[in-house]
C-alpha positions in Angstrom: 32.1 -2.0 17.3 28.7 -2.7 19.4 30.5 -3.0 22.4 32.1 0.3 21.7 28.5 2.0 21.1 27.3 0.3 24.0 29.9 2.1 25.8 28.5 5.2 25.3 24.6 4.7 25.9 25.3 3.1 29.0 27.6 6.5 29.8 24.8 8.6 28.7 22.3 6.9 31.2 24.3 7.1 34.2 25.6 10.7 33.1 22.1 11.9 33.1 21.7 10.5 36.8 24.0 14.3 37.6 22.1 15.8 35.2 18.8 15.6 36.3 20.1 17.5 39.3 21.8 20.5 37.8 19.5 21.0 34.6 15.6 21.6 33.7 14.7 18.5 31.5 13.4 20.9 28.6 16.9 22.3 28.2 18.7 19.2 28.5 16.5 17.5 25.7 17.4 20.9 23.9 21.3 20.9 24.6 21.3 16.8 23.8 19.6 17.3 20.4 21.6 20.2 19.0 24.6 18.2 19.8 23.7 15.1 18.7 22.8 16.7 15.3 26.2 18.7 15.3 28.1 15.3 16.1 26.3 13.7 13.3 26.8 16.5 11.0 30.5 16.6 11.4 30.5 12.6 10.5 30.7 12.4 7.2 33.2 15.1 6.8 35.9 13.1 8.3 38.0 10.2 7.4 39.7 9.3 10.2 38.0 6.2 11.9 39.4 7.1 15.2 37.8 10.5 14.8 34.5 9.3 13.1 34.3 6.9 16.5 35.3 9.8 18.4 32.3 12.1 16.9 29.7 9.0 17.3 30.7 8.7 20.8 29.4 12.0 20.9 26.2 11.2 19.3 25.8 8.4 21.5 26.3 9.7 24.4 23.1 13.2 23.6 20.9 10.6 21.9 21.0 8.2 25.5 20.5 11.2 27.6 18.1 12.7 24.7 15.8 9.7 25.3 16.3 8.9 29.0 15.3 12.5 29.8 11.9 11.5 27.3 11.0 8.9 29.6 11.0 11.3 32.7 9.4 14.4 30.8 6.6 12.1 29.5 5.8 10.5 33.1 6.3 13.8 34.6 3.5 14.9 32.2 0.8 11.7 32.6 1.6 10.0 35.3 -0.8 7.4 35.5 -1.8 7.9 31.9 1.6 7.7 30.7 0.7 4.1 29.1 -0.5 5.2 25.8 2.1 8.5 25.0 5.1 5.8 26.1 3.2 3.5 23.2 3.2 6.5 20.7 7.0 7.3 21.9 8.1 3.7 21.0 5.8 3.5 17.8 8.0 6.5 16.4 11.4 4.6 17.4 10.4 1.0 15.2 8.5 3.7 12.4 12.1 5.6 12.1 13.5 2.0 12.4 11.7 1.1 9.2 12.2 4.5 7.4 16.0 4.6 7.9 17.2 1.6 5.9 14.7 2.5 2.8 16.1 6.1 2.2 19.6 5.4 3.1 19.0 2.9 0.1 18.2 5.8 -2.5 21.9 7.4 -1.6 24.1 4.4 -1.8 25.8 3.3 -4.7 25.8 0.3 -6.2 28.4 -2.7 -5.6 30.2 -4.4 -8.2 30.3 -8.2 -8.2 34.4 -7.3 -8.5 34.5 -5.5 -4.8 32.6 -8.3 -3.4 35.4 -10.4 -3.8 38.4 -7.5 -3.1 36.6 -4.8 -0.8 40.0 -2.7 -1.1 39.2 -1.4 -4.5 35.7 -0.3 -3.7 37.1 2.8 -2.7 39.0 3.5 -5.9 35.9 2.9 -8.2 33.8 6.1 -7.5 34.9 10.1 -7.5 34.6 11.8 -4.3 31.9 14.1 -5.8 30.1 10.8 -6.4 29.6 9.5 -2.8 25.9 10.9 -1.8 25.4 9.1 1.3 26.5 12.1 3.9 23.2 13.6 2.9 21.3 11.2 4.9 23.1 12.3 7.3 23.2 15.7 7.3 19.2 15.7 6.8 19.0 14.1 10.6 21.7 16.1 12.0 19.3 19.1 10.7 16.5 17.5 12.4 17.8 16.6 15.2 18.7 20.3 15.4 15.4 21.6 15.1 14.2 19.9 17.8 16.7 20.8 20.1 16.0 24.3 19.4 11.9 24.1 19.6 12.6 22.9 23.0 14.3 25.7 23.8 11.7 28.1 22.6 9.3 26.1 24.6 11.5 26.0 27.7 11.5 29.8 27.4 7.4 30.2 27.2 6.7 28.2 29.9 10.1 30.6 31.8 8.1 33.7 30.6 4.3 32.3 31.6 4.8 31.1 34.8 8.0 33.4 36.1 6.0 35.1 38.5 3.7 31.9 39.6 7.1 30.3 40.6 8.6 32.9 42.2 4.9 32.7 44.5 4.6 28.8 44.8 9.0 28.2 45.2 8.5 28.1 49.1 5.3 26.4 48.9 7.0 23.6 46.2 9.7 22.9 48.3 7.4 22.4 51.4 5.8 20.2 49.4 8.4 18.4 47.6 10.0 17.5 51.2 6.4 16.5 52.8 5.5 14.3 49.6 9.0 12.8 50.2 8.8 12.4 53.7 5.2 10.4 52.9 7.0 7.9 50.7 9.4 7.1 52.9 7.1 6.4 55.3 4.8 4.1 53.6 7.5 2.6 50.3 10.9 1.7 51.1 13.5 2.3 49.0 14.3 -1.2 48.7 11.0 -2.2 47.5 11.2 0.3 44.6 15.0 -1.0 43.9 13.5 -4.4 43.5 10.2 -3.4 40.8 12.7 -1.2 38.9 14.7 -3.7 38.8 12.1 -6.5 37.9 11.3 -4.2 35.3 14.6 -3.8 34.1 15.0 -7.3 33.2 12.2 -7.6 31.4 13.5 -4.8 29.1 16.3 -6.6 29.0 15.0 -10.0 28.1 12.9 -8.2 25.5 14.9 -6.1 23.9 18.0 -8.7 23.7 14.8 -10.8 22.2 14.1 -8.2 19.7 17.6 -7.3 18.4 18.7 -10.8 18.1 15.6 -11.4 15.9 15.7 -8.4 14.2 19.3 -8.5 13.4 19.4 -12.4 12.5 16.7 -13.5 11.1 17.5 -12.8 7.3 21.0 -15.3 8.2 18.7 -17.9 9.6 16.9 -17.7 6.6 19.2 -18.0 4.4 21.4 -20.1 6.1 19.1 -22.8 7.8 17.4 -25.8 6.0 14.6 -23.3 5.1 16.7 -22.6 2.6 15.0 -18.8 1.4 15.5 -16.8 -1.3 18.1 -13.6 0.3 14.9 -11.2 -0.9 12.2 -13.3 1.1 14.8 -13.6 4.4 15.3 -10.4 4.3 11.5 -9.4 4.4 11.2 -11.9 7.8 13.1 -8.7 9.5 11.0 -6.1 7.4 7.7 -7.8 8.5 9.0 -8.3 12.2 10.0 -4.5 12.6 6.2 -3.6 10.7 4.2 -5.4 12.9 6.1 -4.8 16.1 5.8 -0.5 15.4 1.6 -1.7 13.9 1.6 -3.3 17.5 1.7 -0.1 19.6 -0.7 2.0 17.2 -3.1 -1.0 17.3 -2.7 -0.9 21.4 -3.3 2.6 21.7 -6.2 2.8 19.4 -7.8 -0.5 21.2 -7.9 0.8 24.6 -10.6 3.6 23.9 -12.9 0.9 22.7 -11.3 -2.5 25.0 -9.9 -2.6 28.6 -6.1 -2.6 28.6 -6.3 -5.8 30.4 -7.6 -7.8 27.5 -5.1 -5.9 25.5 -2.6 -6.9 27.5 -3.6 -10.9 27.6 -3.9 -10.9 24.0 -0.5 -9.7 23.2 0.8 -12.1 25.7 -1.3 -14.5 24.5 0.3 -14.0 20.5 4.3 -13.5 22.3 3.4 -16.8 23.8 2.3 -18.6 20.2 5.1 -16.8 18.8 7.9 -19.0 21.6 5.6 -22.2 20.9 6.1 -22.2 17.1 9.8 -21.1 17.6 10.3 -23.7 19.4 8.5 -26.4 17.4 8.0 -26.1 13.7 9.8 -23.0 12.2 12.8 -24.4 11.6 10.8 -26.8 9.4 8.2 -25.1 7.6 8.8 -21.7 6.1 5.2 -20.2 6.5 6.1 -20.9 10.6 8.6 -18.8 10.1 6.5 -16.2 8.6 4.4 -16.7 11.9 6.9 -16.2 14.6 8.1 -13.0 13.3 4.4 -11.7 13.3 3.7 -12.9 16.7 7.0 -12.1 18.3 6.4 -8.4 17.2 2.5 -8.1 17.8 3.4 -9.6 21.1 6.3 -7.9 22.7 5.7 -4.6 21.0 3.2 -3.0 24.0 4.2 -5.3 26.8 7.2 -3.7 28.4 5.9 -0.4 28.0 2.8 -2.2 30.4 5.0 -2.9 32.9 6.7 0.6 33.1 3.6 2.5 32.9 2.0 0.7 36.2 5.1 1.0 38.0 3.7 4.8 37.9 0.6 3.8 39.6 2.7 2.9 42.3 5.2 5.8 42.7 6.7 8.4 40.7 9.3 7.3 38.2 12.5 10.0 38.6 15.1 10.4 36.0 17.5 7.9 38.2 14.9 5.0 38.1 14.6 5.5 34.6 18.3 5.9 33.8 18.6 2.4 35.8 15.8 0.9 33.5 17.7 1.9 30.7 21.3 0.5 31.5 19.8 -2.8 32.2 17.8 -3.3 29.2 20.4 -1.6 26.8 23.1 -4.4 28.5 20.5 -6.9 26.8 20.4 -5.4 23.5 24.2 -5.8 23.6 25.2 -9.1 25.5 22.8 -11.6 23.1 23.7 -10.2 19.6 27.4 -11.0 19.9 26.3 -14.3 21.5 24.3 -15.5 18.8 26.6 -14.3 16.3 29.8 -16.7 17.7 27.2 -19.9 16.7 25.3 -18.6 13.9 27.6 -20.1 11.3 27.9 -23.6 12.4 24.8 -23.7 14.2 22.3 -21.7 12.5 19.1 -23.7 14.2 19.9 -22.4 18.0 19.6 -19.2 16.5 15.4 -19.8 17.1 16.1 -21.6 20.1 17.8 -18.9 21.7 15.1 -16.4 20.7 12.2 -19.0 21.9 14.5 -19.0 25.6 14.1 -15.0 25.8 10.7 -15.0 24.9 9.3 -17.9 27.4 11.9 -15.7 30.4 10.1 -12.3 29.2 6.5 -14.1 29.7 7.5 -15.5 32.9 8.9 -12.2 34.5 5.8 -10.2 33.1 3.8 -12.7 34.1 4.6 -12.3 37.7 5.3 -8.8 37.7 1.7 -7.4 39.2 1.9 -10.5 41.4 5.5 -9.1 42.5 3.7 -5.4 42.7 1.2 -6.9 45.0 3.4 -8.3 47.4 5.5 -5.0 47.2 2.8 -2.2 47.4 0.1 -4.4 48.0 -3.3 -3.4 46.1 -3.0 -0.6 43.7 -6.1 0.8 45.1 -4.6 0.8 48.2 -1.3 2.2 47.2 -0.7 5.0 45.0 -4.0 7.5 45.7 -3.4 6.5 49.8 0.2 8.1 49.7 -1.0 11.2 47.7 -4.2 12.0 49.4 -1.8 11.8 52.6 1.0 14.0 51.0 -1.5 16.7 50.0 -3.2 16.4 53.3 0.1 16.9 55.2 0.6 20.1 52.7 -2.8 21.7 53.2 -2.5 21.6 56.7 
């Protein structure tokens, strides 16, 4: 099942690759969000698992492009600023993370200590007109759909502002376009931006595989290990992990109007970094360590690989395909490590931390070195990004 799912994000990235060429970003987030909300509408109307798979192929597929074309809209938008709205972005993901779970809970009904033992006759216990969990659904297939057509609208205002301003300027943006082009071929090669994206591609995907594993397994461990918790207290380990890893992006962007990001960033690699030590060490003896590593794993990853992309902008602009390739690699790591852990979580329960602690210490490492890499790629940023556009607008004026 998560290899099938997988399947279609990783589609949906390298679909949007065409995309970008053929359609304005506004009206592909528009066309991806009113049919992701149709596909998710149309779930719960169905029986068929072929067909429900079928449908949430579909809705896999819009929601990857949906938020592959976010990335690119919001860097197109802040460029060098984009640090803070790519925080916000993420904060909403781990907020609607949280939010999901507790009012899918309000619509689902309650499980008999009989069907635990026989699933089968689950089904036969409840009238159809019972079953109240396809309103979830049809509340974010509604959603969705709003906000597929509000970009629309705003597509069209900006059409009906500026129609006449780009009919002007088309000539001029092309000559442009091709001179800024030509400027960064001159001074970046291509395979020096290949190896950055990629070097931040692999910190996504140490992080997120870090993330999913730990969020996914760390009620089991709980339960399962020589902790021995309460199902109830294991369960909030994953609740508090998810809290304080969406707290940690609020916290970032409201600390860098009053701290430089720099300290921001060494504290939060800092508390990732206590986080692998006690993972490591002593939560898989005391429980309160435990409690620990989830709160520093998520104050600590939460910001950093958002970091990482945002001063890849400071170096050159991030297109649609740079951030599609982003995306495959560190969606492959929110898929590979799950179904790993889960093969040795029954029998082996402790290398369930160990593994996490191995992620962690490789996502340090890489981030670690990452403006070290930048250096040795672009070499100093003040050297780098403002050179190449001073030039490019220099070549234009002229």
């Amino acid at each position: 099942m998560a290899g099938y799912f997988t399947f279609d994000w990783l589609y949906a990235r390298s679909l949007f690759r065409f995309l970008e060429e053929l359609c304005d970003m506004y009206v592909t987030q528009a066309m991806t969000s009113i049919l992701g909300g149709l596909a998710m509408f149309l779930v719960p109307l169905f029986s068929n698992k072929y067909l429900v798979f079928s449908i949430l192929l579909v809705n896999g597929i819009a929601n990857g492009i949906f938020e592959t074309v976010s990335y690119v809209v919001i860097g197109n938008a802040w460029r060098e600023k984009v640090g803070n709205y790519m925080q916000m972005l993420f904060a909403s993901f781990g907020i609607g993370g949280l939010l999901a779970p507790a009012v899918m809970r309000q619509f689902q009904l309650p499980m008999p200590e009989e069907a635990l033992e026989n699933p089968d006759i689950y089904l036969n216990l409840f009238k159809p007109e019972e079953v109240q969990i396809k309103y979830p659904f049809f509340g974010v297939a509604i959603a969705s759909g709003a906000v597929g057509i509000a970009f629309l609208f705003y597509h069209e205002h900006m059409n009906n502002n500026n129609n006449v301003e780009r009919k002007d300027q088309e000539s001029g943006k092309q000559q442009e376009q091709k001179m800024e082009q030509d400027a960064k071929k001159d001074e970046i090669s291509s395979c020096k931006i290949a190896i950055s994206v990629a070097w931040v591609g692999m910190l996504g995907h140490l992080g997120f595989g870090m993330q999913l594993v730990f969020g996914t397994f760390a009620q089991a461990y709980g339960v399962k290990s020589s902790l021995r918790m309460d199902k109830k207290d294991a369960a909030l380990i994953a609740t508090t992990y998810w809290i304080f890893l969406s707290a940690s992006h609020i916290c970032f962007i409201l600390f860098t109007l009053i701290a430089n990001e720099k300290i921001l960033t060494i504290i939060c690699t800092s508390m990732l970094s206590i986080g692998v030590i006690i993972c490591f060490t002593l939560a898989s003896t005391f429980e309160v360590c435990y409690w620990l590593v989830a709160m520093c794993l998520g104050l600590g990853f939460g910001p950093l690989f958002i970091v990482a992309y945002a001063d890849l902008e400071k170096y050159f602009h991030l297109t649609g395909k740079h951030a599609s390739c982003i995306c495959i690699v560190f969606v492959l790591g929110e898929s590979i490590h799950v179904p790993i852990v889960g093969e040795f979580m029954e029998e082996y329960p402790d290398l369930f931390l160990y593994y996490c602690a191995t992620l962690g210490t490789l996502f340090v490492t890489v981030f670690i070195s990452f403006p070290y890499v930048c250096k040795l790629l672009f070499g100093d940023r003040e050297d780098s990004t403002p050179l190449q556009r001073n030039k490019s607008h220099q070549a234009f004026s002229s």
